[in-house]
Each structure stands twice: as structure tokens, then as C-alpha cells.
C-alpha positions in Angstrom: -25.2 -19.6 -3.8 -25.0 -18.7 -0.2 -22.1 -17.7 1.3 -20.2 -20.3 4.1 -20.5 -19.4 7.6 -17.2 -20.0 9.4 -17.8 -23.6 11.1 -16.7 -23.2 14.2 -16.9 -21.4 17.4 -14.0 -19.2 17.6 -13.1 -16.1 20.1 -13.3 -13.3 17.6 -14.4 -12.9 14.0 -13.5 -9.9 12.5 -14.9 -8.4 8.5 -12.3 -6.5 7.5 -14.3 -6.2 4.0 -17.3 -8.0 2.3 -15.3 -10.6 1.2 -12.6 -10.6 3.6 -12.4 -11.8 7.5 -10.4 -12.7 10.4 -11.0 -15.3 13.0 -9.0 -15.6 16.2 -9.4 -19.1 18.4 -7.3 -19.5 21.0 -4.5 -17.1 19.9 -4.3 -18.3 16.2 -5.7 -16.1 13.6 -7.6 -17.4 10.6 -8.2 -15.3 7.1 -10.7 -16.5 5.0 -11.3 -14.9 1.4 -13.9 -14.9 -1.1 -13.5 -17.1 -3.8 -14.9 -17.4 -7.0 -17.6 -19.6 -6.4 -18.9 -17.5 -3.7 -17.4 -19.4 -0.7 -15.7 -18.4 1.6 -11.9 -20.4 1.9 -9.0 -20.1 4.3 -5.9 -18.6 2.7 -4.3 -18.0 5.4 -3.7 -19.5 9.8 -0.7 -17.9 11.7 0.0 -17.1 15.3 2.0 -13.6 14.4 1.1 -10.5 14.1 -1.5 -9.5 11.0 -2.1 -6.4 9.4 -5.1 -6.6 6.9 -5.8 -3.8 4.2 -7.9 -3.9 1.1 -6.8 -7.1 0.2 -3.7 -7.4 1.8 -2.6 -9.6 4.6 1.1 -8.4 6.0 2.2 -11.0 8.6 4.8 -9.7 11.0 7.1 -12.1 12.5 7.0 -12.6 16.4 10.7 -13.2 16.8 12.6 -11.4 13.9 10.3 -8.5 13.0 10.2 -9.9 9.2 7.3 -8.9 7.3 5.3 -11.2 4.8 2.7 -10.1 2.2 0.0 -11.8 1.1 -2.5 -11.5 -1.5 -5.9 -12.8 -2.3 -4.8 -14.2 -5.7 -2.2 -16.4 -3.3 0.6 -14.6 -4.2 3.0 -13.5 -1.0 6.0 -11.4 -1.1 9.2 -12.4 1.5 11.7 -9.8 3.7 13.4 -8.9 0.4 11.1 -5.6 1.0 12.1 -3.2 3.6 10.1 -0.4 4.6 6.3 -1.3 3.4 3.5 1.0 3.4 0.0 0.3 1.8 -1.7 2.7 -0.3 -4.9 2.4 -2.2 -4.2 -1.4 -2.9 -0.5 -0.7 -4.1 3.0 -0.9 -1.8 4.9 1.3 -1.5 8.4 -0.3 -0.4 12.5 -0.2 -0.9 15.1 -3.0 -1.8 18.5 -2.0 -0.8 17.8 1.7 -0.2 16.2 2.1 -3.4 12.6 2.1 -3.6 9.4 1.3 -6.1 5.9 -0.5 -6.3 3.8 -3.1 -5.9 0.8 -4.4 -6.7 -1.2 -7.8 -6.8 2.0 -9.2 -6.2 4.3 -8.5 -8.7 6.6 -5.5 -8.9 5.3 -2.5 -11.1 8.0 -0.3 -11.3 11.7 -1.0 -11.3 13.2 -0.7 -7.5 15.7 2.6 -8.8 13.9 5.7 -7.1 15.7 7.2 -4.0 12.5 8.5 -2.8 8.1 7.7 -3.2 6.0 9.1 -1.4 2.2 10.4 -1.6 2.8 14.1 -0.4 6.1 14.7 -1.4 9.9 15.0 0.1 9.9 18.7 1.3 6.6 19.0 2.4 5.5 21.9 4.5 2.6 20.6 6.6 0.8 17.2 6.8 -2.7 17.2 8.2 -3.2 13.7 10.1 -6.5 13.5 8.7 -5.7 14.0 4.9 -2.4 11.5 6.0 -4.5 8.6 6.8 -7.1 9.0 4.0 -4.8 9.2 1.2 -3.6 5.2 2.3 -7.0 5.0 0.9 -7.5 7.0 -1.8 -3.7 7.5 -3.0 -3.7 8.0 -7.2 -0.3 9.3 -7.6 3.0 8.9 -6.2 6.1 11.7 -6.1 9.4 9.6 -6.9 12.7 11.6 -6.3 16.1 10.4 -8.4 19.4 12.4 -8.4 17.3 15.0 -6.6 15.1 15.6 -9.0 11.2 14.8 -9.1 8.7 13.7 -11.0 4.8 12.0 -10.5 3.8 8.7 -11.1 0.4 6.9 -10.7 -0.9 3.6 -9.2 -0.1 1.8 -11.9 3.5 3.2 -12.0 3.1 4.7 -15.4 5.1 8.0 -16.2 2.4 11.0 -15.0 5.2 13.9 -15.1 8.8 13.2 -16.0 11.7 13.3 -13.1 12.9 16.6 -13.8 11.3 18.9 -11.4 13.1 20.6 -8.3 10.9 20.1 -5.7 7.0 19.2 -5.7 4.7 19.3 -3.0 1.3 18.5 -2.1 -1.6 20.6 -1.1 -3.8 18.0 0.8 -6.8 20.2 1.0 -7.0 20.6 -2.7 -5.3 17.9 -4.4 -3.1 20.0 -6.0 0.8 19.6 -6.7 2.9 22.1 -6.8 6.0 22.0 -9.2 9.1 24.0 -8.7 11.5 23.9 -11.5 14.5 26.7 -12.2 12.6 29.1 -9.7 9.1 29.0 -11.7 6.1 27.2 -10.4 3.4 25.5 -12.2 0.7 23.2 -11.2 -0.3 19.2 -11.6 -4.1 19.1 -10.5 -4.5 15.5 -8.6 -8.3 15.2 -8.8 -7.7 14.1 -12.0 
């Protein structure tokens, strides 16, 4: 079945993936999806801002800053979410100063963490190229509680337990560091 064309003349069409595109006509901005009978459907028409990643659509409000998700399965996720970053298809984000994951639209892990992030808390050096790639290519996740640290992975299942004192990221090789009561061991993130 071939797939549909958008209709109409429009300012600006944009793939943003093989089954994913933006159209803008006259200001207003169109995404249409993929759907399951190979046609391609509008999900989504809105005059504010859009950020579109992998999937996602986050809509950012013109007059309040508020951010919307949305999701190819129709899902969307409200303001309840402060602080949103997108990582290889999962989101990273905090409720009430606490923080945890989620993907396809549902929450994956509980919102209790005082700290995720891809590199780690008390990193020494972040190379803008390694940065950028791992919102890509992100497998695991450092979450800090009670200042303690531990690794979890996209699917925010239990990699290493929060116990560990400090953990840090090598971008160049993928490997973690883990400090705990002075020794140091390793958590190889090629894995």
C-alpha cells in the first residue's frame, strides 16, 4: 500500500523520521504519523512551539512556557513534569524535585530519585560531542538518593544497586566508574 502524500500545498514539510513529519502552513504546524495501515494520519496541529524526537512531539506553550508530550501511540503527558530531557526514546524528568522515567507514555520508574542523569552528578569533563550523542544512544541512567548512587537502564530496571559514593562516566569508552569506601571498580556500559 502506498504511502499518502500530504494533500496540500503547505510552506514547509519537514521528515523528522521515515514515518514521522512536520508540515507548516501559514504559521500552524502539522505532525502526521505512520499508522498501521501504512498511511500517513495527523496526530497532531498546533501554533506553539514543537520539539520532535524519535517519536516524541513536546509542544511548548507560547504564553506560559508549559510543556506537553506526545506520543505516537496518542498518549500525551501534561505540566505535571518539570524539567524534561529526551534520551534514546525515554524522558528523563522530575515531579516535585524528585525525579524518574518515562517511556511510551507511562511512568517507568517511581518519581523518588534526587538525581538521573546519563554521565553522572560529579562529573569531571563533558565532551559536547559525546553529550549530544548519548540523547541518542543513552542505555543507562545514574540515579542518586540520600547521596548515594546507583545505575539503572532504559527500561528503569535495577543495573547496580544505590549504594555507591560517586560514579562517573568515561564518554570515550563507555565506562563507569564506581567509588565506594575509597575503592574503585568498574561497570562497562557497552554492554
Amino acid at each position: 500500500m502506498d504511502k499518502v502524500i500530504l494533500p496540500t500545498a503547505v510552506d514547509e514539510v519537514n521528515f523528522i523520521s521515515d514515518d514521522t513529519f512536520v508540515s507548516v502552513d501559514k504559521g500552524e504546524k502539522s505532525i502526521y504519523v505512520l499508522d498501521t495501515n501504512n498511511q500517513y494520519k495527523l496526530a497532531l496541529k498546533t501554533k506553539n512551539n514543537l520539539v520532535v524526537n524519535n517519536g516524541f512531539t513536546l509542544v511548548l506553550s507560547d504564553s506560559s512556557g508549559k510543556k506537553t508530550f506526545y506520543f505516537k501511540n496518542g498518549a500525551s503527558l501534561t505540566d505535571k513534569y518539570s524539567y524534561p530531557n529526551i534520551y534514546n526514546n525515554v524522558i528523563m524528568a522530575s515531579i516535585d524535585r524528585k525525579w524518574g522515567l518515562i517511556k511510551d507514555g507511562r511512568e517507568i520508574t517511581p518519581f523518588m530519585y534526587d538525581s538521573i542523569d546519563t554521565i553522572g552528578r560529579f562529573y569531571k569533563q563533558r565532551s559536547g560531542q559525546g553529550y549530544l550523542l548519548r540523547y541518542k544512544t543513552a542505555k543507562y541512567f545514574i540515579v542518586g538518593l540520600n547521596q548515594k548512587f546507583g545505575i539503572i537502564n532504559v527500561e528503569g530496571k535495577t543495573v547496580l544497586p544505590i549504594q555507591y559514593d560517586e560514579i562517573v562516566l568515561d564518554e570515550e569508552t563507555n565506562i563507569y566508574t564506581l567509588r565506594l569506601n575509597n575503592r574503585e571498580e568498574t561497570f562497562d556500559g557497552n554492554k
